[in-house]
Structures are given as structure tokens and as C-alpha cells.
C-alpha positions in Angstrom: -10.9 -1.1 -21.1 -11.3 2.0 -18.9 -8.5 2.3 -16.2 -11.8 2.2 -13.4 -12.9 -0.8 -14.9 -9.1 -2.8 -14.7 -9.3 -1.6 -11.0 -12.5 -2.7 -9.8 -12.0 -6.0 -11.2 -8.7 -6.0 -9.9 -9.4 -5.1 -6.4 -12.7 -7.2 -6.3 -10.3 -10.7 -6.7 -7.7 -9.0 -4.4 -10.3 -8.8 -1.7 -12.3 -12.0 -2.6 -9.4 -14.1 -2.1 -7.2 -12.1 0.6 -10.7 -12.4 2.8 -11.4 -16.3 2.2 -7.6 -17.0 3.0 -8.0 -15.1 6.2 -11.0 -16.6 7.6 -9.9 -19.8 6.8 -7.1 -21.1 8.5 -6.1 -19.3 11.8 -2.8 -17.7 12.2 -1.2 -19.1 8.8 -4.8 -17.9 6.8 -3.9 -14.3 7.5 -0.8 -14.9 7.1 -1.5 -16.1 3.4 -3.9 -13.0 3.1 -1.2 -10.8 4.4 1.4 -12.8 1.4 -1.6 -12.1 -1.3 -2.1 -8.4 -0.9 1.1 -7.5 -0.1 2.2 -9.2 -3.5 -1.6 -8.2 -5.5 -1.7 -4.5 -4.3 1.5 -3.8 -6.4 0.7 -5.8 -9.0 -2.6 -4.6 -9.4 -0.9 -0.9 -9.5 1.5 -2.1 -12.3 -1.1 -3.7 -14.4 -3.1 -0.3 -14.4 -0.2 1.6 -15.3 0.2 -0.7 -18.1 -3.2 -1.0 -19.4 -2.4 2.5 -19.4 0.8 2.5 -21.2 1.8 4.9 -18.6 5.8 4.2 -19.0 6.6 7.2 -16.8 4.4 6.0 -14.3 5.9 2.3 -14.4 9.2 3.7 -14.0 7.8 6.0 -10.4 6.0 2.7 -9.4 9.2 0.8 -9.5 11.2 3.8 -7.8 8.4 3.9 -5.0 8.0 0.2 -4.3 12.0 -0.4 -4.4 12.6 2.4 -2.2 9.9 1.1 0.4 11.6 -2.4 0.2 15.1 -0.8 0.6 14.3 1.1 3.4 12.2 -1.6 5.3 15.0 -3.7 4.9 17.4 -1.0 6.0 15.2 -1.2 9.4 14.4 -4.4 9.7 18.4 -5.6 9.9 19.2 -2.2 12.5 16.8 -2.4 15.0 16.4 -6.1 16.0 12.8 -6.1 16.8 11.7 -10.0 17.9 8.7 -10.9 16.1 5.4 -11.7 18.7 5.7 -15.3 17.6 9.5 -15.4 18.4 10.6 -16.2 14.9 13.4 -13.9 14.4 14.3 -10.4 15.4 13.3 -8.4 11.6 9.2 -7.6 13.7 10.2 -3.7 12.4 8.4 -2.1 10.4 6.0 -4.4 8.4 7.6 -4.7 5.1 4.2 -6.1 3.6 2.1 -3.1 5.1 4.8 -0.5 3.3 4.7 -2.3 0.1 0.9 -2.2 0.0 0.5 1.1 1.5 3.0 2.0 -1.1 1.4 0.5 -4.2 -2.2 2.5 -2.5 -0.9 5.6 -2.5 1.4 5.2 -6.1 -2.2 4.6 -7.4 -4.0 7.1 -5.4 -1.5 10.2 -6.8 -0.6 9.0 -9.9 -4.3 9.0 -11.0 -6.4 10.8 -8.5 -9.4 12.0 -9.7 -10.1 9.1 -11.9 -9.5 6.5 -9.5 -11.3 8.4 -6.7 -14.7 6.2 -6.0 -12.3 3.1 -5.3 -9.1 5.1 -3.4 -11.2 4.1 -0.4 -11.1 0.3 -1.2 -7.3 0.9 -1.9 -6.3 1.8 1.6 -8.5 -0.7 3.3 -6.8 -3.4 1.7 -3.7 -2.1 2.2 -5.1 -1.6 6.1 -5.8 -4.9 6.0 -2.8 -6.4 5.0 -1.3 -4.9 8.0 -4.1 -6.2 10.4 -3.7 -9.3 8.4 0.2 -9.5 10.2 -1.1 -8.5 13.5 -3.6 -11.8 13.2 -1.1 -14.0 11.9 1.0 -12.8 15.1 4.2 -11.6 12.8 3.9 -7.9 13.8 3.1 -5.6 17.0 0.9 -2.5 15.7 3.8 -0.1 16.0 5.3 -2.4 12.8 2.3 -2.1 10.7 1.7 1.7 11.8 4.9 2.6 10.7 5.6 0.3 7.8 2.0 1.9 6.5 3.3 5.6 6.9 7.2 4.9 5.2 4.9 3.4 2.5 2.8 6.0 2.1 5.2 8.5 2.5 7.9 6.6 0.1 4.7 6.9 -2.8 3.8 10.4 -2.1 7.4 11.8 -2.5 8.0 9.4 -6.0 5.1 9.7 -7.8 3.8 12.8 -9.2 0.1 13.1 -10.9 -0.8 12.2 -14.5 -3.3 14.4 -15.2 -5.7 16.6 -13.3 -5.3 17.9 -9.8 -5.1 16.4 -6.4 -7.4 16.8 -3.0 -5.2 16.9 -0.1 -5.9 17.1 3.6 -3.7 19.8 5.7 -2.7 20.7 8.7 -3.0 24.3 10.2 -2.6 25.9 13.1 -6.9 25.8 14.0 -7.5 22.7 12.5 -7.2 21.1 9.2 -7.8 22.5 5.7 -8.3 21.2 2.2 -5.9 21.9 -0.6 -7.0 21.7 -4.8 -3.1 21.2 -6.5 -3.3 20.7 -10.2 -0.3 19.7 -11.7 1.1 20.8 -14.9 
């Protein structure tokens, strides 16, 4: 099966089910949607790379996601941030926004061009498992805004591109510029 097809049909029961969850109980219904994509999103990115016996990419998935969890921790157990509903003091960052935003952008590099139509859909649900936190009052924005970026930024530096090149978005002294890399 195509690695498009394994995604779509992926993220269409990611988003189905994260979306019900959320609009059906309150606080604890994002909560449970904010538990099911932090959770899916990776293993939706593993089960891509394995459709794809991509054993290189397995190995930069696994490097990526641990890192995220490593350093979330790291933060979460320095800093002392109380949570909005007062249940402990770990509020910073959002260690389910980084692992999702994580697993997005893993997918995003490691397969780029072939998985751009649904790279959109990718960051929305990771988006919306930080927004998810924010509803199920576990998180403050700042968490999810920065659990999102060490994510991202954890993915970016770990995984490098299959195949193909990579559109990037840069910033210059007059504005912004796009940048074609193709790896070799």
C-alpha cells in the first residue's frame, strides 16, 4: 500500500476519534483527545516508516521522540510550573504537544515531498493536541507553545530526508525567503 494511502487512513481515525472524545465530555474529553494524539501521532509515524521498511528512519524516529521525552522531562522536574487545575507543579512544557509536534515534523522531513498534501493535517493535529491540554485545563499556552517548538525542533535536528528535497521557510534580513535543499 502506498506510504500516502497508510497516512490518510491513519490520520483520518486519529482525527475521527481525537475530535468525538473532545466534544464529548468536558475537561476529561480533551483530555482523552489530548492522551489519543499525543500517543496516535507517533504511532502513526512508526507505522509509516514500517510500511516502509524504512529501518534508518525507525531508528531517527526513536532518537527524535526519546529526545523530546527526555528533555520535557528534564523541564518539567526544574522548573516547578503548577498546573491551571492545581494538580502538580510538572504544567512546563507540554510533554504531549512535543511528542506530537515531534512525531509531525519526523514525518514531515523524513518524507517531504511525498507526504506533502497531508503535512498540513499533520501539524493541526499535533496543534490540536496542544489546544486539547489548554481545554482540559492541564496546560497555560506558554507550555503547549514551547513543548510544540522543542518538538519540532528535537525532529528537525534528528531526522534527515529519505529521498528528494525539502521546502523550507527562511528568515532574512527584508523578510522571509524559500529555500529548495535536496539531500544526497
Amino acid at each position: 500500500m502506498p506510504l500516502r494511502r497508510h497516512l490518510l487512513r491513519g490520520l483520518g481515525v486519529l482525527s475521527l476519534s481525537a475530535c468525538s472524545g473532545a466534544f464529548a465530555g468536558g475537561a476529561n474529553g480533551w483530555s482523552n483527545a489530548s492522551d489519543l494524539l499525543a500517543v496516535g501521532l507517533p504511532a502513526l509515524a512508526a507505522g509509516v516508516t514500517w510500511a516502509q521498511g524504512d529501518t534508518e528512519g525507525l531508528k531517527e524516529l526513536t532518537y527524535a521522540l526519546g529526545g523530546t521525552y527526555l528533555a520535557t522531562t528534564a523541564l518539567k522536574k526544574s522548573i516547578h510550573s503548577t498546573r491551571p487545575d492545581a494538580s502538580d507543579n510538572e504544567s512546563f512544557p507540554s510533554r504531549h504537544t512535543a511528542v506530537a509536534f515531534a512525531a509531525a515534523r519526523y514525518m514531515d522531513k523524513r518524507y517531504g515531498a511525498e507526504l506533502a498534501p497531508y503535512t498540513p493535517w499533520l501539524y493541526a493535529a499535533a496543534g490540536l493536541t496542544g489546544v486539547a491540554m489548554v481545554q482540559a485545563n492541564k496546560h497555560h499556552w506558554q507550555d503547549v507553545v514551547t513543548g510544540a517548538a522543542l518538538g519540532f525542533g528535537m525532529a528537525h535536528y534528528l531526522t534527515q530526508p529519505i529521498k528528494g528535497g525539502q521546502l523550507s521557510l527562511l528568515p532574512t534580513p527584508g523578510g522571509m525567503a524559500l529555500a529548495w535543499q535536496r539531500s544526497w
